[in-house]
N, C-alpha and C positions, 0 to 999 in steps of 0.2 A: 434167555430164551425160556428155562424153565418157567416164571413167573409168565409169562407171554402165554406158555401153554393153559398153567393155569385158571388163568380170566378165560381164556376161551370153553376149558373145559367146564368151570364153574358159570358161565355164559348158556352152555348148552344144556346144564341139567336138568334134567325130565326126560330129554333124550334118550331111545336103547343107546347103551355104548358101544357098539358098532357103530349107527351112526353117524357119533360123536367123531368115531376115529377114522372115519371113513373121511368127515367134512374135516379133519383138520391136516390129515392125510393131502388131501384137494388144495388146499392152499399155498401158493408157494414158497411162501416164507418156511413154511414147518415140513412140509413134504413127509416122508414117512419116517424121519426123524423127529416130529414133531408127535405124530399119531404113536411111532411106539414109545416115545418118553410119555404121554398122556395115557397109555396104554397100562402103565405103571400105576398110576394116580387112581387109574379108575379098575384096578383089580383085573384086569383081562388076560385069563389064559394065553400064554406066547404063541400059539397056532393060532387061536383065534383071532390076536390081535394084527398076525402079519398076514392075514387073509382077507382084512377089514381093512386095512392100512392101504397094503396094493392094489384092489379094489377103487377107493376114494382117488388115491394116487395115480391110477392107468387112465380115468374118463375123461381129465382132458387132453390127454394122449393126440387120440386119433385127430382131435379140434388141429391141435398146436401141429401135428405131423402136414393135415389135410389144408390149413389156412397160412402156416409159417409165413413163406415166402410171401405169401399177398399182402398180408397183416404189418409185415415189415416193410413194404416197398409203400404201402396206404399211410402209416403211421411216421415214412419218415417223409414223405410230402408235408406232412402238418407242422411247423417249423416251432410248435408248444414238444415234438416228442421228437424234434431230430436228432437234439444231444442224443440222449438216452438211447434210440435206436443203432444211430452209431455206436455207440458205447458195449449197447448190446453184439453188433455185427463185430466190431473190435474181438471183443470174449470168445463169440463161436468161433473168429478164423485163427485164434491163434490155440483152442482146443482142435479144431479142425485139423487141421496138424497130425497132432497127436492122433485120431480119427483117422487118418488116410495110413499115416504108417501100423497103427495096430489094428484098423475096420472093427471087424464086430467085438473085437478082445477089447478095443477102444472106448466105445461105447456103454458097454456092459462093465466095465472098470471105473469110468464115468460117472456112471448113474448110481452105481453101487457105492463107491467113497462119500462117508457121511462128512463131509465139508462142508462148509457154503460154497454157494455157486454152482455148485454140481450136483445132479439130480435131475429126476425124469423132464423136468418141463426145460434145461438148460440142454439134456441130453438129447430131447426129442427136437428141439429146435434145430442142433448143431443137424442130428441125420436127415432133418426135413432141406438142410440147403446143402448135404452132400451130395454125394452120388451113388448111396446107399438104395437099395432097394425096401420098396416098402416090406415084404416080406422081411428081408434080415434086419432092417431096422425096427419092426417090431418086437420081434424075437430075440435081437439085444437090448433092445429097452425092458421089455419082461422078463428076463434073466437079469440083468441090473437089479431090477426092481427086487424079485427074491433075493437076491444076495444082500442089498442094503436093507432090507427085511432080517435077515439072517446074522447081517452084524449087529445092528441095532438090536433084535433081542436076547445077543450076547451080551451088549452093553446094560441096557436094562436092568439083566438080569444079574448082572457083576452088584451091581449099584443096587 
């Protein structure tokens, strides 16, 4: 991953580095694990960088909350992304789960653990086909998000 970050950081320079970390933050592969290990590389003050980070990481938020369900039922008609939709629908119901029994601790524990698989746009998906309300699924997704901001430039900063 390191190396991954790399080329992209080295890809974006001339960029301010915010929004370097903002655009690598945005992608899903790196998410704000991605933005504060780049965050590193590119000298950025730890406040700075998980205000840059969550930022690039919350904007496709509101898309994935707002389109989830249609996006999924559109994409799994086209029989090029039915695996992979499935695959995906597989993932949220068996974190969904997890989601109904702990709700917003769920979510917000979700989004926060620097794993793969887990992370704003996995988390946001899961609460957009729960029965979360937009209100508190917002507001576990952005506490998520500062907390996995908050381990991440523990980690960072170990390292």
């Amino acid at each position: 991953m390191k190396e991954s970050i790399l080329q992209v950081v080295e890809s974006l320079r001339g960029l301010p580095d915010g929004l370097v970390l903002m655009i690598i933050s945005i992608l899903p592969m790196f998410g704000i694990r991605g933005g504060m290990t780049a965050s590193y590389f590119l000298e950025t003050p730890v406040v700075k960088a998980v205000f840059y980070c969550i930022a690039g990481n919350f904007i496709p938020v509101p898309f994935i909350f707002a389109f989830g369900r249609k996006l999924k039922d559109i994409f799994k008609r086209k029989h090029i992304f039915e695996k992979a939709i499935t695959s995906l629908e597989e993932k949220a119901s068996r974190r969904d789960a997890m989601i109904k029994k702990y709700g917003f601790l769920g979510i917000v524990l979700f989004i926060a653990l620097p794993l793969p698989g887990t992370g704003a746009y996995m988390g946001t998906f899961i609460a957009s086909i729960s029965s979360m309300t937009v209100k508190n699924a917002i507001s576990a997704i952005i506490c998520g998000m500062l907390l996995s901001g908050c381990i991440m430039a523990g980690l960072v900063s170990i390292f």
